[in-house]
Structure formats: structure tokens, C-alpha cells
VOGU-728829 format. One line per field, with one value per residue: x, y, z of N, C-alpha, C, CB in turn; residue in one letter. Coordinates in steps of 0.2 Angstrom, whole numbers, plus 5000, padded with zeros to 4 digits. Glycine has a CB too. Example, Ala and Ser with C-alpha at 12.3 -4.5 7.8 and 13.67 -1.06 7.14 Angstrom:
# VOGU-728829
n_X = [5066, 5064]
n_Y = [4972, 4989]
n_Z = [5039, 5035]
ca_X = [5062, 5068]
ca_Y = [4978, 4995]
ca_Z = [5039, 5036]
c_X = [5066, 5064]
c_Y = [4984, 5000]
c_Z = [5039, 5039]
cb_X = [5057, 5070]
cb_Y = [4978, 4997]
cb_Z = [5045, 5029]
residu = [A, S]
***
This chain:
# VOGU-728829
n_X = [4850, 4841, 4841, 4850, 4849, 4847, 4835, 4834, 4825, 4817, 4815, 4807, 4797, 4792, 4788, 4778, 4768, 4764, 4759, 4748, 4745, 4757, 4759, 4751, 4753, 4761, 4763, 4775, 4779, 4794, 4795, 4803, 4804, 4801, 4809, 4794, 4791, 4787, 4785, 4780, 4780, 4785, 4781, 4792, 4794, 4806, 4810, 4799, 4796, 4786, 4776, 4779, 4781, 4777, 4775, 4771, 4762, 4748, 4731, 4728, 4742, 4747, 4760, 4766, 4777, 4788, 4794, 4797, 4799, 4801, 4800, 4808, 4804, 4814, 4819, 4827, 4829, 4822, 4823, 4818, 4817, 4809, 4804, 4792, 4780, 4769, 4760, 4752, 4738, 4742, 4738, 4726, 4730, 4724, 4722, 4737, 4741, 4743, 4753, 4768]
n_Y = [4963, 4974, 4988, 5000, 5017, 5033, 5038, 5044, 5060, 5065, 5055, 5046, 5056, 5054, 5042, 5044, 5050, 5041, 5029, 5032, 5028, 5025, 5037, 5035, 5035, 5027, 5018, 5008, 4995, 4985, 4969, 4955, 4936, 4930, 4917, 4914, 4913, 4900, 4893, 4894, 4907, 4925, 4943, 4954, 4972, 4981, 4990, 5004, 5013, 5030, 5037, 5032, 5031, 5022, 5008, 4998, 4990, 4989, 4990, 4987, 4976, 4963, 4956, 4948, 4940, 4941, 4952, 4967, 4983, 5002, 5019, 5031, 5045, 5054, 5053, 5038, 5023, 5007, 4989, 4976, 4958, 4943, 4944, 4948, 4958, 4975, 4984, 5001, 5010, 5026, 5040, 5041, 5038, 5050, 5060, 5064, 5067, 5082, 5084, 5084]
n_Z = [4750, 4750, 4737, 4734, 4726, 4716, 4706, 4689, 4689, 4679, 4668, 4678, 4679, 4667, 4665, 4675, 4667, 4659, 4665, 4672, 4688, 4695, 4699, 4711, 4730, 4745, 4762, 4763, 4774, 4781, 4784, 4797, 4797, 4813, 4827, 4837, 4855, 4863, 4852, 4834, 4823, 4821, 4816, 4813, 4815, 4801, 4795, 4790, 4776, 4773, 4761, 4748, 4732, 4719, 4701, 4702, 4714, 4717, 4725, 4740, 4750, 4759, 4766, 4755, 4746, 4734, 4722, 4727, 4722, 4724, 4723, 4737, 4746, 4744, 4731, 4731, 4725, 4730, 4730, 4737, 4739, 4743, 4754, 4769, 4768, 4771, 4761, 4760, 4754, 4751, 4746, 4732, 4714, 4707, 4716, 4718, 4709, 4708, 4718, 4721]
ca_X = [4843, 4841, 4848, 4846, 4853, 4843, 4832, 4832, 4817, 4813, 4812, 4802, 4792, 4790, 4785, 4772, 4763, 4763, 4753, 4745, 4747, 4764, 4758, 4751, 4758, 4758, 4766, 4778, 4782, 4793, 4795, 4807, 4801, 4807, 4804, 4791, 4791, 4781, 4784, 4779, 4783, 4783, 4783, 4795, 4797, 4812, 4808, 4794, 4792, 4781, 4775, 4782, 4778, 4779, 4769, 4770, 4757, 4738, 4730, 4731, 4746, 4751, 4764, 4769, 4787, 4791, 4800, 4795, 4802, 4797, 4805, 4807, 4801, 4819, 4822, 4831, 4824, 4821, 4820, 4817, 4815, 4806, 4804, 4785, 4780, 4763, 4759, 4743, 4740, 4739, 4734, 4727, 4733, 4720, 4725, 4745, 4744, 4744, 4756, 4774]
ca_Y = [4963, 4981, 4990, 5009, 5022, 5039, 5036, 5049, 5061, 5068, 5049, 5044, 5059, 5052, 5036, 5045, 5053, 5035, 5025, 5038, 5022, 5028, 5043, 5033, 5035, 5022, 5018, 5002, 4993, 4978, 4964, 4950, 4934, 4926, 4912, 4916, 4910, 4896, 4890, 4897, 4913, 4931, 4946, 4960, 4977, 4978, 4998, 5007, 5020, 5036, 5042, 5032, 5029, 5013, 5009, 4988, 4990, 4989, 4989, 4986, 4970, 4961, 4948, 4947, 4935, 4940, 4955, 4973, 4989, 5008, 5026, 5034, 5051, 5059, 5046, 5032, 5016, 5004, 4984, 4972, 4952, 4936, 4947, 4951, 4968, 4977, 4991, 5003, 5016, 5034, 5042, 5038, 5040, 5056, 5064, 5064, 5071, 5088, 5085, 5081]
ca_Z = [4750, 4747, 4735, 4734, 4719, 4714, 4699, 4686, 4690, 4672, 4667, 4680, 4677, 4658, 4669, 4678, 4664, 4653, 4669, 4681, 4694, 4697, 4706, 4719, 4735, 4749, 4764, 4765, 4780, 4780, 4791, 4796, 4803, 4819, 4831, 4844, 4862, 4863, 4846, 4828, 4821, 4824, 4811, 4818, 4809, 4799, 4792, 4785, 4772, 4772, 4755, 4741, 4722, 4716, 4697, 4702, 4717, 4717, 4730, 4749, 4750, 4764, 4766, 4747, 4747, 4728, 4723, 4728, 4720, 4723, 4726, 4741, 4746, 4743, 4725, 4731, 4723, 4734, 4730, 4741, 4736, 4747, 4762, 4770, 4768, 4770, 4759, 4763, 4750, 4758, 4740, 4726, 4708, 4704, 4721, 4720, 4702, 4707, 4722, 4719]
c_X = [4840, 4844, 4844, 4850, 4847, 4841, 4831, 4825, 4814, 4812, 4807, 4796, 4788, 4785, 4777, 4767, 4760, 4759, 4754, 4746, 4752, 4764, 4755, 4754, 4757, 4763, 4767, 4783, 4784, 4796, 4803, 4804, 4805, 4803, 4802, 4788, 4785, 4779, 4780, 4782, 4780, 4784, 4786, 4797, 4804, 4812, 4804, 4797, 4786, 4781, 4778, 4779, 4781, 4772, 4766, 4766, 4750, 4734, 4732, 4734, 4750, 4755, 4766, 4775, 4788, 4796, 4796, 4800, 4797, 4803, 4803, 4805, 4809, 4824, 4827, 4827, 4827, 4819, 4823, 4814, 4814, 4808, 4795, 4786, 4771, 4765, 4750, 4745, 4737, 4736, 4734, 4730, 4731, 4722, 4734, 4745, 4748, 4750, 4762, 4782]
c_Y = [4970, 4985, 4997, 5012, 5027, 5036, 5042, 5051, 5064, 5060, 5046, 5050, 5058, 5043, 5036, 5049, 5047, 5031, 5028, 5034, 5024, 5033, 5042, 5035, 5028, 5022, 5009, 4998, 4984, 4974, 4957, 4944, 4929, 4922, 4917, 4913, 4907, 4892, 4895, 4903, 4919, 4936, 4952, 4964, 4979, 4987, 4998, 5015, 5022, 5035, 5039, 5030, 5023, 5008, 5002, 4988, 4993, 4988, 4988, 4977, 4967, 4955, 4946, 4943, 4936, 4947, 4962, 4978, 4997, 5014, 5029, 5042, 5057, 5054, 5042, 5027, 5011, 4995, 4977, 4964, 4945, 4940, 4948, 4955, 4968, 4985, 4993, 5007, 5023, 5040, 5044, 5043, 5047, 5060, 5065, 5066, 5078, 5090, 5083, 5084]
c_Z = [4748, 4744, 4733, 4727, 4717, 4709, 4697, 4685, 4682, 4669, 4671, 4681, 4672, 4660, 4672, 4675, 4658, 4657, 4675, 4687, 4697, 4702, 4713, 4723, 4742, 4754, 4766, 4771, 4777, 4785, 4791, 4802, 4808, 4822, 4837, 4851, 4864, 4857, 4841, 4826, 4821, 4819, 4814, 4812, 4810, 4798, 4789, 4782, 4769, 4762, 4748, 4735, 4720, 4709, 4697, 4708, 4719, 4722, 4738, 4748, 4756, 4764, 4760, 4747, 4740, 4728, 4723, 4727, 4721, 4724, 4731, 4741, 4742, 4736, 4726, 4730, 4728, 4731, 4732, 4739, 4742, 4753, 4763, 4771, 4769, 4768, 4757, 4758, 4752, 4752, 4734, 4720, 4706, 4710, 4720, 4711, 4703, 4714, 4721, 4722]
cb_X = [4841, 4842, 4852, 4850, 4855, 4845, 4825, 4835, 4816, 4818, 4817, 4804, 4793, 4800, 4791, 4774, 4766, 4771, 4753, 4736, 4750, 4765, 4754, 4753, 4756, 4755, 4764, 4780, 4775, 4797, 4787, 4815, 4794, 4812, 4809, 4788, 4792, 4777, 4779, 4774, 4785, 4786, 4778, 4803, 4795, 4814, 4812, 4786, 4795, 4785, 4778, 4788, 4781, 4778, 4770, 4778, 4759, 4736, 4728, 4722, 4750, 4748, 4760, 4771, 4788, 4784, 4806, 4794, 4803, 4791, 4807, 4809, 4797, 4825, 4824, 4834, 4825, 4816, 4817, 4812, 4821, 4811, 4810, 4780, 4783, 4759, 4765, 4740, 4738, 4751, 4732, 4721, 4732, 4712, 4723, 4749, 4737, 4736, 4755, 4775]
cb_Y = [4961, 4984, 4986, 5016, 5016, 5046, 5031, 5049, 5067, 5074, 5045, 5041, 5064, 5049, 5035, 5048, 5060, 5030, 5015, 5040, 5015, 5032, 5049, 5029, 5043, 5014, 5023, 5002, 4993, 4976, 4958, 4952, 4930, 4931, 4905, 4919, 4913, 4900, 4883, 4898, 4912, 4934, 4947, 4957, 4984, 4972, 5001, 5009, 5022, 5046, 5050, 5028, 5035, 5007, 5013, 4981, 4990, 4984, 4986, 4987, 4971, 4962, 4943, 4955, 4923, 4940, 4955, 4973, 4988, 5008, 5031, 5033, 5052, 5062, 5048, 5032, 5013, 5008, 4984, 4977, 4951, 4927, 4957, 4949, 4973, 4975, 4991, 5005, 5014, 5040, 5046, 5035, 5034, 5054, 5061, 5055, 5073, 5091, 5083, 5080]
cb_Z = [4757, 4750, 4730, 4743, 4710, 4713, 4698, 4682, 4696, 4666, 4667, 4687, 4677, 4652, 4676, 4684, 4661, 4650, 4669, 4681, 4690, 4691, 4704, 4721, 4738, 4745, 4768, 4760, 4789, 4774, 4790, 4796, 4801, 4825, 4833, 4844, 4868, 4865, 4847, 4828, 4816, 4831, 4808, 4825, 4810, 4791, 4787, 4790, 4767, 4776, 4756, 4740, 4714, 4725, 4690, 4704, 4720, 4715, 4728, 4757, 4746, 4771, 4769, 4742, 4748, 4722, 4718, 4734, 4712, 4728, 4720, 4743, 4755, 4751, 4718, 4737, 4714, 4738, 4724, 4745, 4730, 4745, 4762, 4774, 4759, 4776, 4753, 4772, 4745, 4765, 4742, 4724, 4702, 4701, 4728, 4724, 4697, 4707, 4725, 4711]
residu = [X, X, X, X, X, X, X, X, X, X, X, X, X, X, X, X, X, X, X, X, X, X, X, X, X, X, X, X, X, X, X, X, X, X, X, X, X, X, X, X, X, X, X, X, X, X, X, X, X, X, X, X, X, X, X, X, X, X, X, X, X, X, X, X, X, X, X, X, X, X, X, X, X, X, X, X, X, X, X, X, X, X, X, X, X, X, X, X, X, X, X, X, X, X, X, X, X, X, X, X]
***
């Protein structure tokens, strides 16, 4: 469900000067759902990450079931497929230029 591997940072630097998007930062929590007492279902945290770049999310997303890709804070790519997640974004594309 996960799969991790460093992504080369001078490429994804070539990444992050082609759609400024990129330098987003946001913080991704994901979920797994279970049954809850009393019938239906419950959303229980699986892991969140702090601070990552990711140039496929737009906006504030919660509960998305498709496929989710981003890099963590110490470049380990991260993608995650038919799982609910919420991701909040902590700052935007024109702030996180000058930070890295």
C-alpha cells in the first residue's frame, strides 16, 4: 500500500521550478475505516505527515479513495492508493519558495 524510495532532489528541484504547485507544503493524515459499535463505520488514524510537497494536490481534500503521491519532509516518496486521507495545506506555493 505504501511504497517509499528517495526521489532525486535536483530533479525534483527541476520539478519545483516547472509548476510552482510543487512547493506547497501540506500536512497529510491517513485513515483506515473500521466497524463501529453500534453499527456503521469509524475513521481511525493510520499516520500523518508534517510538511510535505506534493505537485497533484489542490486545495483542502478529505476522504479522496484514488491514488495519492507526495514526498516527505526527509524525500521519501510516499503513494498511497484507495485509502481516505485528509490533506490540509500549512503553506502555500509563494511562501514555501524561499524555504526548503
Amino acid at each position: 500500500m505504501l511504497k517509499s524510495g528517495l526521489i532525486d532532489e535536483q530533479l525534483f528541484e527541476e520539478i519545483r521550478k516547472k509548476w510552482p504547485e510543487a512547493n506547497r507544503r501540506w500536512q497529510v493524515t491517513l485513515f483506515r475505516s473500521e466497524p463501529a459499535e453500534g453499527g456503521g463505520t469509524k475513521n481511525v488514524e493510520i499516520e500523518r505527515f508534517d510538511n510535505v510537497r506534493s505537485k497533484w494536490l489542490t486545495g483542502n481534500v478529505v476522504s479522496h479513495q484514488g491514488t495519492l503521491e507526495f514526498v516527505t519532509e526527509d524525500g521519501r516518496e510516499v503513494v498511497v492508493s484507495s485509502m481516505p486521507f485528509i490533506a490540509k495545506e500549512v503553506a502555500p506555493a509563494t511562501a514555501a519558495l524561499g524555504a526548503s
